[in-house]
C-alpha positions as CSV (number, residue, x, y, z in Angstrom):
1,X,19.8,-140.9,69.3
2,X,20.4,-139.3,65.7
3,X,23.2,-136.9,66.2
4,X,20.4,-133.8,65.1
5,X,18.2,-134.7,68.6
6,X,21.7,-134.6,70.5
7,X,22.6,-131.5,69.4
8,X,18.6,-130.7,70.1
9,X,19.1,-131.3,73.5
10,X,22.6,-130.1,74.2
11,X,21.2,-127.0,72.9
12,X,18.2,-126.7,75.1
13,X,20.3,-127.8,78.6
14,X,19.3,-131.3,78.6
15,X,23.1,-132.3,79.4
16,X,23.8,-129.2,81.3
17,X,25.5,-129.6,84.5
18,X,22.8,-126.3,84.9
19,X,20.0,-128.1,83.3
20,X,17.9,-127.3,86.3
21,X,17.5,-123.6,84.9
22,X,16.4,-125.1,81.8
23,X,13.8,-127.3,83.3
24,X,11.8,-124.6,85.0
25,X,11.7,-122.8,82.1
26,X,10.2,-125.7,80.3
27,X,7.8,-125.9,83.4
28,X,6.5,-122.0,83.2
29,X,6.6,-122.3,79.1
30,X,4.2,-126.6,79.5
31,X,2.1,-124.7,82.6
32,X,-0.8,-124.9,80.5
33,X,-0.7,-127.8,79.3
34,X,-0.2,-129.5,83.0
35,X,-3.1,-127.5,84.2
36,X,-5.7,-129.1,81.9
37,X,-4.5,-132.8,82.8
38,X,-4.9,-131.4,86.4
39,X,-8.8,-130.2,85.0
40,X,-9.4,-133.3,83.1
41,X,-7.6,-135.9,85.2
42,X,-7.1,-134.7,88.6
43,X,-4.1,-136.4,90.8
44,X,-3.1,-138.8,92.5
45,X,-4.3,-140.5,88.7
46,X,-2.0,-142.3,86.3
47,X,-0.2,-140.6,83.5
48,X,1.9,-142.2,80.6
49,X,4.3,-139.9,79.3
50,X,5.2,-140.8,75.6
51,X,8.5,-139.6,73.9
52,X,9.6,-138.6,78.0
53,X,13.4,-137.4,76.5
54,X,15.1,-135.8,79.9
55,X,11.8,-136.3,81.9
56,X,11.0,-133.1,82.9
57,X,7.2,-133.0,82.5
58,X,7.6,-136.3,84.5
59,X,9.3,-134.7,87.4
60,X,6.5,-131.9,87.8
61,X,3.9,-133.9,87.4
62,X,5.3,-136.2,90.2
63,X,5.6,-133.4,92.6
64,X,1.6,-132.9,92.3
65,X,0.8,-136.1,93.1
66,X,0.5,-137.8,90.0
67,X,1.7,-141.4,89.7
68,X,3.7,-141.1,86.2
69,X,5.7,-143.5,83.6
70,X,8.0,-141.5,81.2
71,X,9.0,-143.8,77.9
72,X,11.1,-143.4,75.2
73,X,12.8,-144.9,72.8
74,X,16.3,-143.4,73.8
75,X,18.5,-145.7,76.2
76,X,20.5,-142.6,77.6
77,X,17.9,-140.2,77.6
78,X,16.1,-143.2,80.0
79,X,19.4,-143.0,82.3
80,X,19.7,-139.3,82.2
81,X,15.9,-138.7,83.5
82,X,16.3,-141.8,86.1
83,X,19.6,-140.2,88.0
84,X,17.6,-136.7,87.5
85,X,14.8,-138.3,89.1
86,X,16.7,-139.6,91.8
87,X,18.4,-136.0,92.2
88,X,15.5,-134.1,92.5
89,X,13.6,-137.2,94.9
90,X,10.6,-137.7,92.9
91,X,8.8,-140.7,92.3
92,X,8.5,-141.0,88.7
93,X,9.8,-144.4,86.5
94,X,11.3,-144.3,82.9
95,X,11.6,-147.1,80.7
96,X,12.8,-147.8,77.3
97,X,9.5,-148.4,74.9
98,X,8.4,-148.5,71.4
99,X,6.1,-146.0,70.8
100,X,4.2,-148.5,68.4
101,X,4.0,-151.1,70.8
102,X,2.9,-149.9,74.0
103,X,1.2,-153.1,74.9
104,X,3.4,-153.2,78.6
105,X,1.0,-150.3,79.4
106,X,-2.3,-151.5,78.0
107,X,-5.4,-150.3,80.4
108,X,-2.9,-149.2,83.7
109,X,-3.3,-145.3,82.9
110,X,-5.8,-143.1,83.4
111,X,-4.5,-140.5,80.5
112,X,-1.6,-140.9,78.2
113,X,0.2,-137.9,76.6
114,X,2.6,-136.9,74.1
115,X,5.1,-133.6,74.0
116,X,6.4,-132.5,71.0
117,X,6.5,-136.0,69.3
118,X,4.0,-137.1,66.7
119,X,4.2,-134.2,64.6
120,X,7.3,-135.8,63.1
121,X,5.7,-138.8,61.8
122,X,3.1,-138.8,58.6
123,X,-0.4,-138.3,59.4
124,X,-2.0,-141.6,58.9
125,X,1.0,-142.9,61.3
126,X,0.3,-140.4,64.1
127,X,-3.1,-141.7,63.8
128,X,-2.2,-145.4,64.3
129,X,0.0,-144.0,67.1
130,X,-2.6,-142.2,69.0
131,X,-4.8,-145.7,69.1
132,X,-2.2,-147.3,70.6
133,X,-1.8,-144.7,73.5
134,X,-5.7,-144.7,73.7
135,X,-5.2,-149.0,74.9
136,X,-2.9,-147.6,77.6
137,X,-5.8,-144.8,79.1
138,X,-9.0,-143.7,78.2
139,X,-7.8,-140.3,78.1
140,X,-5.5,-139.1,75.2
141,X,-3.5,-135.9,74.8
142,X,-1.4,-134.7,71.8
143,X,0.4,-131.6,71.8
144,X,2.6,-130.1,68.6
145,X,4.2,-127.0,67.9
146,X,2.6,-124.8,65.1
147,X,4.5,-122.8,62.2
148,X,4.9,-119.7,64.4
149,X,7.9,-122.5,65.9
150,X,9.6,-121.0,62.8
151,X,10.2,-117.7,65.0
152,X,12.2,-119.3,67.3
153,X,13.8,-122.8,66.8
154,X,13.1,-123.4,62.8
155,X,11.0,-125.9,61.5
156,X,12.7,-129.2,60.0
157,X,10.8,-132.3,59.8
158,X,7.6,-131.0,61.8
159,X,4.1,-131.7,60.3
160,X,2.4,-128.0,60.3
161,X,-1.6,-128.8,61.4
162,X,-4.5,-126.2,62.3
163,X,-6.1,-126.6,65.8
164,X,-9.1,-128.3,63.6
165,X,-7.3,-130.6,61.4
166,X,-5.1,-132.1,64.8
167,X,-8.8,-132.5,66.3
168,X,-9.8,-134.6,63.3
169,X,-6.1,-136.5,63.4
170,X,-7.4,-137.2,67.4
171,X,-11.3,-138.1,65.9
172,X,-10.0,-140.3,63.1
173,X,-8.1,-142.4,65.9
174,X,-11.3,-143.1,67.4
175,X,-11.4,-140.6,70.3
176,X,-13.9,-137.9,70.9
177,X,-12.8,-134.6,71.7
178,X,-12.4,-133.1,75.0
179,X,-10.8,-129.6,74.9
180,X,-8.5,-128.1,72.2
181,X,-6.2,-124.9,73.2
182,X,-2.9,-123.4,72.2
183,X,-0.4,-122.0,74.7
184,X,3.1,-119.8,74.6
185,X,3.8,-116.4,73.7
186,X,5.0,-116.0,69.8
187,X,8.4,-114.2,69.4
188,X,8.4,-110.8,69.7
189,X,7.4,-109.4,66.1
190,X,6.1,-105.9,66.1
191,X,2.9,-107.7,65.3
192,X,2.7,-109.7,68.3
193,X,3.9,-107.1,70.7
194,X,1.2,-104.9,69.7
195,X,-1.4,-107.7,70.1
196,X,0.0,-108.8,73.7
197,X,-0.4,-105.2,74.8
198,X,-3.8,-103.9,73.3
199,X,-5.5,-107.0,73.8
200,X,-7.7,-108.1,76.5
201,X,-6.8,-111.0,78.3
202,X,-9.7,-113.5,77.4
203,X,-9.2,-112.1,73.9
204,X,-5.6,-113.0,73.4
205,X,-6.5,-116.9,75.2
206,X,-9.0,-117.2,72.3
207,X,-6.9,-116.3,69.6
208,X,-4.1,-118.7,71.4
209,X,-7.0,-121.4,71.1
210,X,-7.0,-121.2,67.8
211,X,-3.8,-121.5,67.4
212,X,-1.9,-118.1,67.0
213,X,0.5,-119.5,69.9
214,X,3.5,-121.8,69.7
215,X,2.1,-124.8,70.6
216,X,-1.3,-126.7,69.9
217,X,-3.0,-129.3,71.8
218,X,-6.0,-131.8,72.1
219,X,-7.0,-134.0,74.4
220,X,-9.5,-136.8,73.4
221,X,-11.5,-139.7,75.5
222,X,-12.8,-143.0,74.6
Protein backbone atom coordinates (compact mmCIF):
# COMPACT_ATOMS: atom_id res chain seq x y z
CA UNK A 1 0.00 0.00 0.00
CA UNK A 2 1.40 3.52 -1.25
CA UNK A 3 1.98 5.44 1.94
CA UNK A 4 -0.98 8.20 0.40
CA UNK A 5 -3.86 5.09 0.71
CA UNK A 6 -2.35 4.52 4.33
CA UNK A 7 -2.74 7.77 5.39
CA UNK A 8 -6.26 7.45 3.37
CA UNK A 9 -7.40 5.00 5.60
CA UNK A 10 -5.86 5.91 8.88
CA UNK A 11 -7.76 9.05 8.23
CA UNK A 12 -11.09 7.61 7.69
CA UNK A 13 -10.79 4.92 10.86
CA UNK A 14 -9.79 2.05 8.90
CA UNK A 15 -7.02 1.17 11.66
CA UNK A 16 -8.97 2.58 14.45
CA UNK A 17 -9.22 0.53 17.52
CA UNK A 18 -12.93 2.62 17.12
CA UNK A 19 -13.24 1.80 13.49
CA UNK A 20 -16.69 0.38 14.18
CA UNK A 21 -18.04 4.14 14.35
CA UNK A 22 -16.51 4.59 11.13
CA UNK A 23 -18.01 1.66 9.49
CA UNK A 24 -21.62 2.49 10.17
CA UNK A 25 -21.08 5.66 8.87
CA UNK A 26 -19.88 4.31 5.67
CA UNK A 27 -23.01 1.99 5.89
CA UNK A 28 -25.80 4.94 6.23
CA UNK A 29 -23.50 7.16 3.70
CA UNK A 30 -23.29 3.30 0.70
CA UNK A 31 -27.30 2.66 1.85
CA UNK A 32 -28.21 3.36 -1.50
CA UNK A 33 -26.03 1.77 -3.20
CA UNK A 34 -26.75 -1.69 -1.18
CA UNK A 35 -30.40 -1.14 -1.77
CA UNK A 36 -30.26 -1.37 -5.59
CA UNK A 37 -28.05 -4.68 -5.48
CA UNK A 38 -30.90 -5.80 -3.03
CA UNK A 39 -33.51 -4.46 -6.18
CA UNK A 40 -31.45 -5.96 -8.89
CA UNK A 41 -29.87 -9.00 -7.26
CA UNK A 42 -31.92 -10.05 -4.39
CA UNK A 43 -30.02 -12.31 -1.48
CA UNK A 44 -29.01 -15.06 -0.68
CA UNK A 45 -27.04 -14.33 -4.44
CA UNK A 46 -23.34 -14.04 -4.96
CA UNK A 47 -21.47 -10.76 -4.90
CA UNK A 48 -17.82 -10.04 -5.78
CA UNK A 49 -16.59 -7.16 -4.14
CA UNK A 50 -13.55 -5.53 -6.14
CA UNK A 51 -10.98 -3.12 -4.49
CA UNK A 52 -12.75 -4.65 -0.82
CA UNK A 53 -9.95 -2.34 1.30
CA UNK A 54 -11.23 -2.85 5.17
CA UNK A 55 -14.34 -4.91 4.01
CA UNK A 56 -17.00 -3.03 5.22
CA UNK A 57 -19.54 -3.20 2.34
CA UNK A 58 -18.59 -6.96 2.74
CA UNK A 59 -19.72 -7.23 6.26
CA UNK A 60 -23.18 -5.59 5.55
CA UNK A 61 -23.89 -7.28 2.80
CA UNK A 62 -23.16 -10.58 4.75
CA UNK A 63 -25.53 -9.77 7.45
CA UNK A 64 -28.46 -9.71 4.56
CA UNK A 65 -27.88 -12.78 3.45
CA UNK A 66 -25.64 -12.38 0.70
CA UNK A 67 -22.87 -14.85 0.04
CA UNK A 68 -19.84 -12.30 -0.69
CA UNK A 69 -16.01 -12.38 -1.77
CA UNK A 70 -14.11 -9.07 -0.99
CA UNK A 71 -10.61 -8.85 -3.15
CA UNK A 72 -7.94 -6.55 -3.26
CA UNK A 73 -4.84 -6.12 -4.10
CA UNK A 74 -3.53 -5.08 -0.52
CA UNK A 75 -2.06 -8.12 1.68
CA UNK A 76 -2.88 -6.23 5.03
CA UNK A 77 -5.90 -4.71 4.13
CA UNK A 78 -6.89 -8.66 3.35
CA UNK A 79 -5.86 -9.47 7.11
CA UNK A 80 -7.43 -6.48 8.57
CA UNK A 81 -11.01 -7.25 6.95
CA UNK A 82 -10.57 -11.18 7.77
CA UNK A 83 -9.92 -10.66 11.75
CA UNK A 84 -12.85 -7.85 11.32
CA UNK A 85 -14.82 -10.34 9.84
CA UNK A 86 -14.19 -12.76 12.34
CA UNK A 87 -14.96 -10.00 15.10
CA UNK A 88 -18.10 -9.02 13.90
CA UNK A 89 -19.16 -13.16 13.05
CA UNK A 90 -20.06 -12.76 9.51
CA UNK A 91 -19.50 -14.98 6.77
CA UNK A 92 -17.77 -13.06 4.29
CA UNK A 93 -14.04 -14.30 2.54
CA UNK A 94 -11.22 -11.95 1.40
CA UNK A 95 -8.47 -12.75 -0.81
CA UNK A 96 -5.61 -11.14 -2.35
CA UNK A 97 -6.51 -10.59 -6.34
CA UNK A 98 -5.40 -8.74 -9.36
CA UNK A 99 -7.98 -6.67 -10.44
CA UNK A 100 -6.90 -7.49 -14.09
CA UNK A 101 -6.99 -10.97 -13.65
CA UNK A 102 -9.98 -12.08 -12.01
CA UNK A 103 -10.05 -15.39 -13.81
CA UNK A 104 -10.25 -17.40 -10.00
CA UNK A 105 -13.80 -15.86 -10.10
CA UNK A 106 -14.89 -16.35 -13.71
CA UNK A 107 -18.84 -17.25 -13.93
CA UNK A 108 -19.34 -18.00 -9.73
CA UNK A 109 -21.04 -14.54 -9.12
CA UNK A 110 -24.18 -13.42 -9.70
CA UNK A 111 -23.11 -9.48 -9.67
CA UNK A 112 -19.66 -8.06 -9.27
CA UNK A 113 -19.11 -4.44 -7.97
CA UNK A 114 -16.60 -1.90 -7.46
CA UNK A 115 -16.46 1.13 -4.62
CA UNK A 116 -14.51 3.94 -5.19
CA UNK A 117 -11.90 2.23 -7.43
CA UNK A 118 -11.84 2.58 -11.20
CA UNK A 119 -12.07 6.11 -11.32
CA UNK A 120 -8.26 6.14 -10.72
CA UNK A 121 -7.31 4.41 -13.75
CA UNK A 122 -7.52 5.96 -17.51
CA UNK A 123 -10.63 5.44 -19.22
CA UNK A 124 -9.87 2.90 -21.88
CA UNK A 125 -8.34 0.85 -18.71
CA UNK A 126 -11.47 1.01 -16.60
CA UNK A 127 -13.09 -0.27 -19.64
CA UNK A 128 -10.87 -3.39 -19.99
CA UNK A 129 -11.46 -3.59 -16.25
CA UNK A 130 -15.11 -3.63 -16.19
CA UNK A 131 -15.00 -6.73 -18.92
CA UNK A 132 -13.09 -8.64 -16.75
CA UNK A 133 -15.59 -8.27 -13.78
CA UNK A 134 -18.43 -8.89 -16.27
CA UNK A 135 -16.60 -12.90 -16.73
CA UNK A 136 -16.96 -13.14 -12.99
CA UNK A 137 -21.15 -12.20 -13.02
CA UNK A 138 -23.53 -11.15 -15.40
CA UNK A 139 -24.34 -8.26 -13.48
CA UNK A 140 -21.81 -5.32 -13.17
CA UNK A 141 -21.79 -2.22 -10.92
CA UNK A 142 -19.39 0.76 -10.85
CA UNK A 143 -19.63 3.43 -8.50
CA UNK A 144 -17.20 6.83 -8.49
CA UNK A 145 -17.30 9.84 -6.68
CA UNK A 146 -18.08 13.11 -8.72
CA UNK A 147 -16.21 16.67 -8.54
CA UNK A 148 -18.54 17.84 -5.76
CA UNK A 149 -15.83 15.09 -3.79
CA UNK A 150 -13.80 18.40 -3.98
CA UNK A 151 -16.14 19.77 -0.98
CA UNK A 152 -15.06 17.28 1.27
CA UNK A 153 -11.95 15.09 0.85
CA UNK A 154 -10.17 16.90 -2.40
CA UNK A 155 -9.70 15.40 -5.56
CA UNK A 156 -6.15 13.95 -6.48
CA UNK A 157 -5.80 11.34 -9.06
CA UNK A 158 -9.80 10.73 -9.56
CA UNK A 159 -11.22 10.68 -13.17
CA UNK A 160 -14.24 13.40 -13.01
CA UNK A 161 -17.14 11.57 -15.39
CA UNK A 162 -20.94 12.74 -15.90
CA UNK A 163 -23.73 10.15 -14.97
CA UNK A 164 -23.86 9.73 -19.01
CA UNK A 165 -20.37 9.45 -20.00
CA UNK A 166 -19.79 6.46 -16.91
CA UNK A 167 -22.92 4.83 -18.70
CA UNK A 168 -21.07 4.84 -21.96
CA UNK A 169 -17.59 3.76 -20.04
CA UNK A 170 -20.23 0.68 -18.73
CA UNK A 171 -21.79 0.33 -22.71
CA UNK A 172 -18.32 0.40 -24.28
CA UNK A 173 -17.38 -2.65 -22.05
CA UNK A 174 -20.06 -4.58 -23.54
CA UNK A 175 -22.80 -4.31 -20.95
CA UNK A 176 -26.26 -2.89 -21.28
CA UNK A 177 -27.49 -0.55 -18.80
CA UNK A 178 -29.57 -1.24 -15.97
CA UNK A 179 -30.09 1.79 -13.64
CA UNK A 180 -27.89 4.83 -13.14
CA UNK A 181 -28.33 7.03 -9.87
CA UNK A 182 -26.19 9.27 -7.60
CA UNK A 183 -26.44 9.19 -3.84
CA UNK A 184 -24.99 11.43 -0.67
CA UNK A 185 -25.66 14.74 0.41
CA UNK A 186 -23.10 17.56 -1.00
CA UNK A 187 -21.31 19.68 1.75
CA UNK A 188 -23.14 22.18 3.22
CA UNK A 189 -22.70 25.31 0.76
CA UNK A 190 -25.41 27.91 1.14
CA UNK A 191 -26.41 26.56 -2.24
CA UNK A 192 -27.06 23.14 -1.20
CA UNK A 193 -28.71 23.93 2.08
CA UNK A 194 -31.19 25.89 0.30
CA UNK A 195 -31.88 23.15 -2.22
CA UNK A 196 -32.15 20.24 0.57
CA UNK A 197 -34.71 22.46 2.34
CA UNK A 198 -37.01 23.91 -0.58
CA UNK A 199 -36.93 20.97 -2.50
CA UNK A 200 -39.35 18.23 -2.74
CA UNK A 201 -38.14 14.97 -2.02
CA UNK A 202 -38.49 13.13 -5.52
CA UNK A 203 -37.09 16.37 -6.85
CA UNK A 204 -33.86 16.45 -4.98
CA UNK A 205 -33.52 12.19 -5.88
CA UNK A 206 -33.68 13.29 -9.58
CA UNK A 207 -31.22 15.95 -9.44
CA UNK A 208 -28.91 13.31 -7.28
CA UNK A 209 -29.59 11.01 -10.40
CA UNK A 210 -28.00 13.16 -12.45
CA UNK A 211 -25.35 13.59 -10.54
CA UNK A 212 -25.54 16.70 -8.27
CA UNK A 213 -24.54 14.23 -5.28
CA UNK A 214 -21.18 12.85 -4.12
CA UNK A 215 -21.17 9.73 -5.72
CA UNK A 216 -22.28 8.21 -9.14
CA UNK A 217 -23.15 4.81 -10.02
CA UNK A 218 -24.20 2.31 -12.86
CA UNK A 219 -25.05 -0.97 -12.90
CA UNK A 220 -24.90 -2.85 -16.27
CA UNK A 221 -25.91 -6.74 -17.37
CA UNK A 222 -24.77 -8.98 -20.00
Amino acid sequence: MTERWKTYFDDHGAFDPQWLKTAVQHWGFHETMYGMISRHCPAPARLLDIGSGPGWSGFYLSTLGYDVTGVDNEPSLVELARARAEQLSVRCRFEVGDAFDLSAYYGSYDLVFSNGVLEHFDRDITVKLLREQAKCAPLVLIEIPTKHTAQSDGVTDERIYSIGQLAKIVEDAGLSVQVKFGYGELASTPTNIFLRRMLPRAVWRWLQNRGYAYCIAVLGSK
